[in-house]
N, C-alpha and C positions, 0 to 999 in steps of 0.2 A: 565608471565602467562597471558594467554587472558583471555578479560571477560567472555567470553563464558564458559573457562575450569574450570575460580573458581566456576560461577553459577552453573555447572555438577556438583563439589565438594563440595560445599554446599549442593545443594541437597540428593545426594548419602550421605550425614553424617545424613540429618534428615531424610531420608529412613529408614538408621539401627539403629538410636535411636529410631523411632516411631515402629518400625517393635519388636527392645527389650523389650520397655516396653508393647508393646501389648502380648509379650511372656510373660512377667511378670504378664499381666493380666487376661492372660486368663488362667493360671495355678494357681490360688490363695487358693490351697487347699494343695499340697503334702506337702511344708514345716512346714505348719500349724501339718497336720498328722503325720510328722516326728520327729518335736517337743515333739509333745503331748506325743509320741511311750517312748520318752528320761524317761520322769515320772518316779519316783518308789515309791513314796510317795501317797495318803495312799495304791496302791497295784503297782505290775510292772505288766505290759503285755507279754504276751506271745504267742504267734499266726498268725494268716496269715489274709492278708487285699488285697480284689480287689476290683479295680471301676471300672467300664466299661460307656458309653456311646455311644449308637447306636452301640453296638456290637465291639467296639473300648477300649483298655484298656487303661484308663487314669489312673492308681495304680496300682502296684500289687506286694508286699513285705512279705517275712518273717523276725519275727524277735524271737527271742528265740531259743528254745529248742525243738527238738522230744522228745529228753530220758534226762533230768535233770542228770540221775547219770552218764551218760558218758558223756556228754555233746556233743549229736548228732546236728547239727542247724538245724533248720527246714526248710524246700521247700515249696516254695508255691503251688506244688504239691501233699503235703504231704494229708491222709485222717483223717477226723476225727470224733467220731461220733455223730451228729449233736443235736442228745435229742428230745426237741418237735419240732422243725423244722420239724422232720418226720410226725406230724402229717399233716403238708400242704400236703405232698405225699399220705396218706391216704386218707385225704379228696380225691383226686384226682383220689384215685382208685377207690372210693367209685360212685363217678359222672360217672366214663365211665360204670361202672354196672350200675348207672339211664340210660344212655344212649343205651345203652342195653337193657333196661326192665328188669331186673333182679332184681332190687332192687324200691325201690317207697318210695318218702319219706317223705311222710304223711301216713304210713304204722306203724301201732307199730312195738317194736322191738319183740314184742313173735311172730309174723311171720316168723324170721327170726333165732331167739332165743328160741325155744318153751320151753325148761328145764331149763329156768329163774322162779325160785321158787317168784319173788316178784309180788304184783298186778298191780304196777308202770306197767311191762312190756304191760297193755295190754293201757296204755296210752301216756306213752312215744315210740314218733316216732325217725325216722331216721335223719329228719332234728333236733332234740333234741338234739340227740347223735354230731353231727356234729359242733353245734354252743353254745353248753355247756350251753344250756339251759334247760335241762331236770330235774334237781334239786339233780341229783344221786352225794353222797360224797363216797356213799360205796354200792358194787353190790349186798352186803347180807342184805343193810339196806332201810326202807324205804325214801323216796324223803324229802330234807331241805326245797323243797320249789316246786309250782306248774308248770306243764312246761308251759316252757314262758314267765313265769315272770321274771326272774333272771337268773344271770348268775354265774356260780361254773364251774371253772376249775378245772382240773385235768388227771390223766392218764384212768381212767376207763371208760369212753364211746368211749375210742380211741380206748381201748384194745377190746372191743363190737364190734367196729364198723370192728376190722381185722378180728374176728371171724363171722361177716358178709358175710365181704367178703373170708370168706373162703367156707361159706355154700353156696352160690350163685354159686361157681366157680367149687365146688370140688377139688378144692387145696388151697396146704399151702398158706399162706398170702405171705412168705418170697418167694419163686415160681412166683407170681404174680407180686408180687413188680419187683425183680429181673429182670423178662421177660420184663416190661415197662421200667426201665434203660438201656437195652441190645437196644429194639427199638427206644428210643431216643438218641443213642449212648452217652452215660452217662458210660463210659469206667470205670471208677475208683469210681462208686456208688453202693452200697449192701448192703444186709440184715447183720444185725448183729447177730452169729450164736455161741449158748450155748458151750464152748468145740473146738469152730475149732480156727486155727490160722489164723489171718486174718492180710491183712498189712493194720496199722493204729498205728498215734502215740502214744503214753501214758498218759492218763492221771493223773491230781493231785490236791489233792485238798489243796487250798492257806488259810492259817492262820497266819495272820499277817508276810506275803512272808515267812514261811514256808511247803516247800512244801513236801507231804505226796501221794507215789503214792497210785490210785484208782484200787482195785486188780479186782474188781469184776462191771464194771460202769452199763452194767445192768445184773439183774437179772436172768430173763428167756426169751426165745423165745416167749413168751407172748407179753413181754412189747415192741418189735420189730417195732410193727402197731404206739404206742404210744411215745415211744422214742430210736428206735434202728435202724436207718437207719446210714449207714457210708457214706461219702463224701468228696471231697473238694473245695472248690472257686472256679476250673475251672467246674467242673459238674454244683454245684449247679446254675454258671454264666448261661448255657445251658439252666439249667430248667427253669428258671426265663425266657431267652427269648423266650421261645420254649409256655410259661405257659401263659404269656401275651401278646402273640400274635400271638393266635388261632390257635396253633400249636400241641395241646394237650386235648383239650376240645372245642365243640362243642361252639359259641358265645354266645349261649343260656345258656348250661349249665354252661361258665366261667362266666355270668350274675349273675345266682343263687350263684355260689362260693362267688362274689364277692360282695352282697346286703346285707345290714343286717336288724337285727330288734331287736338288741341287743345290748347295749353298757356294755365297760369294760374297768378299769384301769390299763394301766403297765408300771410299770415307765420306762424302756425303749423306750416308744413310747409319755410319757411327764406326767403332772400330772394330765390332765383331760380322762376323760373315750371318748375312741373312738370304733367304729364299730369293730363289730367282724361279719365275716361270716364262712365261712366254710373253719377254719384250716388257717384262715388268717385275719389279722387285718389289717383295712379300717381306713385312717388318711385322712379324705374330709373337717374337719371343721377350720384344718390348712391352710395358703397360700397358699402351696405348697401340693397336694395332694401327700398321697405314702400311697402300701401295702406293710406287711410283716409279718414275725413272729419272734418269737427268742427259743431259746431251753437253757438249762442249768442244771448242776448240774453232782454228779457223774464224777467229773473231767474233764469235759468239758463246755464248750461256744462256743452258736451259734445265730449270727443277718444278717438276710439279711432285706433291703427295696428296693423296686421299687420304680420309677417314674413316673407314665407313663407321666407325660406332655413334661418331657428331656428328656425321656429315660436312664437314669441312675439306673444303677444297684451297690448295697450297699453291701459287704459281708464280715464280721469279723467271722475269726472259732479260738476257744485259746484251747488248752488243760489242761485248769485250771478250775476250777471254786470257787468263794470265801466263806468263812464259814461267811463271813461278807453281808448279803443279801443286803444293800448298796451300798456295791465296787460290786456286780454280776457284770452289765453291763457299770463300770466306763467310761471305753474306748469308748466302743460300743454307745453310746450315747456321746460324743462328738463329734466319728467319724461320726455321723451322724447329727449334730449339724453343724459342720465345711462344709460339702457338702451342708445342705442346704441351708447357706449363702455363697456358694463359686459362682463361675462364672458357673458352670457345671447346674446351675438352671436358668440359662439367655438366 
């Protein structure tokens, strides 16, 4: 063997070891996630997980169940319905009516609302309603607190805010909505409808991994604007890049989305109060900036976050949700734990 031929074969062996472990390296996240997935202690997961980066899927697995009693597996195309995460949708439809002129929103809501019996309506605005600072706990009661000051979440300025947008439009909310899924080719996203059969998995709700299905997860056609939009990890992947990068809202008005003037606690997003704007929660005082939001209950889970600095897109949908409000987002906040010390943040 000449020298030449072992120097080529040396080389070519620290090519594919340096070339491995850089494979090694710069994947430092799915095993970790796959691990974690193994868990059933204190609850087991159930649901679908995508990563994306710059429009590229670095994850995307199911693991569980669609139907627990027959034991269907789940796709990671499967739909599901997503809870307050619908509310970032609202927000959104709410903005292209600003944008439009149709709505104003330094505007109280008896503009919009006029057979709102409280006084509130004639000082709570739209941006109120939007960044759950209006101080409303109940639509028949008076305000907990002044608007602006504080912050009180909940479903009733949501469920406000679709009967907004219905008066502004002259149609249903579910109409509306529906029509902006169809144009951002959002194939497998809709209104969630009283009565009709819809393909979506089942949900259930988890008591110490006893699982009990949810016959009825929402209500009425109401609560739809607030938490009844259906989906899954590949749509909502869409929305996300379509929504953060001006594809959707005017840079102006994704600005307003995106600014707050309100902080709020949730422990999926850590234990200090970060920015809320409209239908979306602003993480700027962390290293790593990310928006998102999460939805829950009624036998589902739902958490997406952005990135914008790497571009990574975060999305867990479970069709469970837990009676134990500690385990809610077990998973969902490691999973996002694990991504932002992985390599996808470098």
């Amino acid at each position: 063997m000449t020298q030449t031929f072992r120097l080529l074969i040396l080389f070519l062996a620290i090519l594919l070891i340096s070339s491995g472990s850089y494979g090694q390296e710069k994947d430092d996240y799915s095993s970790k996630i796959d691990s974690l997935i193994k868990m059933t202690n204190p609850r087991s997961f159930n649901g679908v997980i995508l990563i994306t980066q710059k429009g590229k899927t670095k994850y995307k697995k199911a693991f569980g169940y669609s139907n627990l009693g027959n034991k269907t597996p789940l796709k990671t195309k499967d739909n599901f319905i997503i809870m307050s995460n619908s509310k970032q949708i609202t927000a959104v439809l709410t903005l292209k009516e600003v944008e439009k002129g149709k709505i104003d929103l330094q505007s109280p809501v008896r503009k919009y609302l006029p057979d709102l019996l409280q006084t509130w309506a004639d000082t709570v605005t739209v941006h109120h309603l939007l960044n759950f600072s209006a101080g409303i706990a109940d639509i028949d009661k008076p305000l907990i607190f002044k608007p602006s000051s504080d912050f009180k979440y909940g479903n009733t300025t949501y469920i406000m805010l679709g009967k907004i947008i219905e008066k502004v439009t002259g149609r249903r909310y579910i109409d509306v909505a529906n029509d902006l899924f169809q144009e951002l080719k959002m194939k497998n996203t809709f209104c969630f409808e009283q009565g009709k059969e819809q393909n979506r998995v089942q949900g259930y709700r988890n008591t110490n991994n006893n699982f009990a299905i949810v016959e009825k997860p929402i209500e009425n056609n109401d609560m739809v604007s607030a938490a009844g939009i259906i989906s899954n990890v590949i749509d909502l992947n869409t929305w996300d890049e379509l929504l953060h990068k001006g594809k959707i809202l005017k840079p102006e008005t994704y600005k307003l989305m995106t600014t707050y003037s309100i902080t709020a606690q949730h422990n999926a997003f850590g234990k200090e109060k970060i920015g809320y704007g409209y239908g979306i929660r602003i993480s700027d005082k962390t290293p790593i900036k990310y928006v998102g939001h999460t939805g829950g209950g009624s036998g589902f889970v739902s958490f997406k976050v952005y990135f914008p600095k790497t571009d990574v897109d975060v999305i867990v949908l479970e069709n469970q949700s837990n009676e134990n409000i500690d385990l809610f987002y077990e998973f969902e906040i490691k999973i996002r734990e694990i991504v932002m010390n992985s390599s996808l943040m470098k």
